[in-house]
C-alpha positions in Angstrom: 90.0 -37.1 5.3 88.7 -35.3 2.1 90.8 -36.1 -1.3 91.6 -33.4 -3.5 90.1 -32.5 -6.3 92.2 -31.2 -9.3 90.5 -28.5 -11.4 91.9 -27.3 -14.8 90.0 -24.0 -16.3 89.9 -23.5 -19.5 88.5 -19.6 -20.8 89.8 -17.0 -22.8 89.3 -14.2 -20.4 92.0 -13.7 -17.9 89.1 -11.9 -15.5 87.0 -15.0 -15.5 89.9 -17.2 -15.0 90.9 -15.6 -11.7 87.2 -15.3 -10.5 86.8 -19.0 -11.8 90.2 -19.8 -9.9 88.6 -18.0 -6.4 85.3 -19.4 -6.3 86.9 -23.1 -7.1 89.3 -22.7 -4.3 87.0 -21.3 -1.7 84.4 -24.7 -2.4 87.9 -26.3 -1.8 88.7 -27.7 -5.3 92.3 -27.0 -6.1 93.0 -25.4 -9.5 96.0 -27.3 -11.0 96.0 -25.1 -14.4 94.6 -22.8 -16.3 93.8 -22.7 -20.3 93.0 -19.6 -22.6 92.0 -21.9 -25.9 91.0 -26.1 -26.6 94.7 -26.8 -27.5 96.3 -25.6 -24.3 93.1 -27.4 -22.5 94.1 -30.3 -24.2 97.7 -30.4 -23.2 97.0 -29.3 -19.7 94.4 -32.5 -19.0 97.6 -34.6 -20.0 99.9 -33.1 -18.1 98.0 -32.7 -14.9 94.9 -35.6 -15.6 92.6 -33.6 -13.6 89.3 -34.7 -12.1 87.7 -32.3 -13.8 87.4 -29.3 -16.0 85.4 -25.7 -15.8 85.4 -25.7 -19.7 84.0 -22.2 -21.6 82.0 -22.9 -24.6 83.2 -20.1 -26.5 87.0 -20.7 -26.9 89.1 -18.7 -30.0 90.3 -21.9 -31.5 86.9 -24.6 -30.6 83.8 -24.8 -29.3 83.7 -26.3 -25.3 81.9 -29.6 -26.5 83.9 -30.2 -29.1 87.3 -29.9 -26.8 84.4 -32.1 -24.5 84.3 -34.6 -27.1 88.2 -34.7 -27.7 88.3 -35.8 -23.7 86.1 -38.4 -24.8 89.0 -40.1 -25.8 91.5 -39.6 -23.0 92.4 -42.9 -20.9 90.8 -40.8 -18.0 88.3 -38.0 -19.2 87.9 -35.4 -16.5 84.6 -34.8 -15.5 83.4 -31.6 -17.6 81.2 -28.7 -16.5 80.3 -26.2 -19.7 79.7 -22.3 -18.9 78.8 -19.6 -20.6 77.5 -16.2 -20.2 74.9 -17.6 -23.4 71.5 -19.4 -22.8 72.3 -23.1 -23.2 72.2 -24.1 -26.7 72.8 -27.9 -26.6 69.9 -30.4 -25.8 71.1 -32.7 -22.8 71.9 -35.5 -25.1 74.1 -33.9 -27.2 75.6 -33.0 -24.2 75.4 -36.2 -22.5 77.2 -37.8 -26.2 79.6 -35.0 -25.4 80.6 -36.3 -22.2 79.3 -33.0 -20.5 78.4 -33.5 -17.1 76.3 -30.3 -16.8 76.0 -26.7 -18.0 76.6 -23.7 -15.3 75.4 -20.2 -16.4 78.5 -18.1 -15.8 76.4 -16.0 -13.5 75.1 -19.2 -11.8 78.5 -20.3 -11.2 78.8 -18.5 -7.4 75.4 -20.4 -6.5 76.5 -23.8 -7.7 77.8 -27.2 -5.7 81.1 -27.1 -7.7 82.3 -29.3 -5.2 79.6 -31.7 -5.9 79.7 -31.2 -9.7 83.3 -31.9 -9.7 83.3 -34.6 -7.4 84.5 -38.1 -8.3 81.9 -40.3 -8.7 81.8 -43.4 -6.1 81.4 -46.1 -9.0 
């Protein structure tokens, strides 16, 4: 018996969103809310304490690691996967400091083990 896995997608475009929201749910994550900005992503990680977070790094109000580093100081951060449809920008300890667990090209994102990116780790 497989646990869920509670995805929250935070992006300012409503298109990415829905394909975000399609490709999570066919790798059998389940997509507990959606985000357009860092404040909303904020408020929807309280509400629904997600495992884990498909988190934009352009966002209208912050950048994706900064809303990362905010989660930092949750009682339970969610794991966090940064996209983009940029070239990474962020060395993998900035990232790391972040509390990012990986960047995912946008266009990479329909290759990727978003299962095993956003699964809880067996600490």
């Amino acid at each position: 018996m497989s646990m869920s896995v509670n995805i929250v997608v935070v992006d300012d475009d409503p298109g990415f969103r829905r394909i975000a929201r399609l490709l999570l749910t066919a790798r059998g994550l389940h997509v507990v809310a959606e985000s357009e900005d860092g404040a909303s992503a904020l408020a929807a990680v309280r509400a629904h304490r997600p495992d884990g977070l498909l988190l934009d790094l352009h966002l209208p109000d912050h950048d994706g690691v900064a809303v990362a580093r905010m989660l930092r100081e949750e009682d339970r951060p969610p794991r966090v996967v940064l996209t983009s449809t940029d070239a990474q920008v962020w060395s993998r300890e900035e990232l790391d400091r972040a509390g990012v667990e990986c960047f995912v090209a946008k266009d990479h994102l329909f290759d990727a083990d978003l299962r095993g990116l956003f699964a809880p780790s067996a600490d």
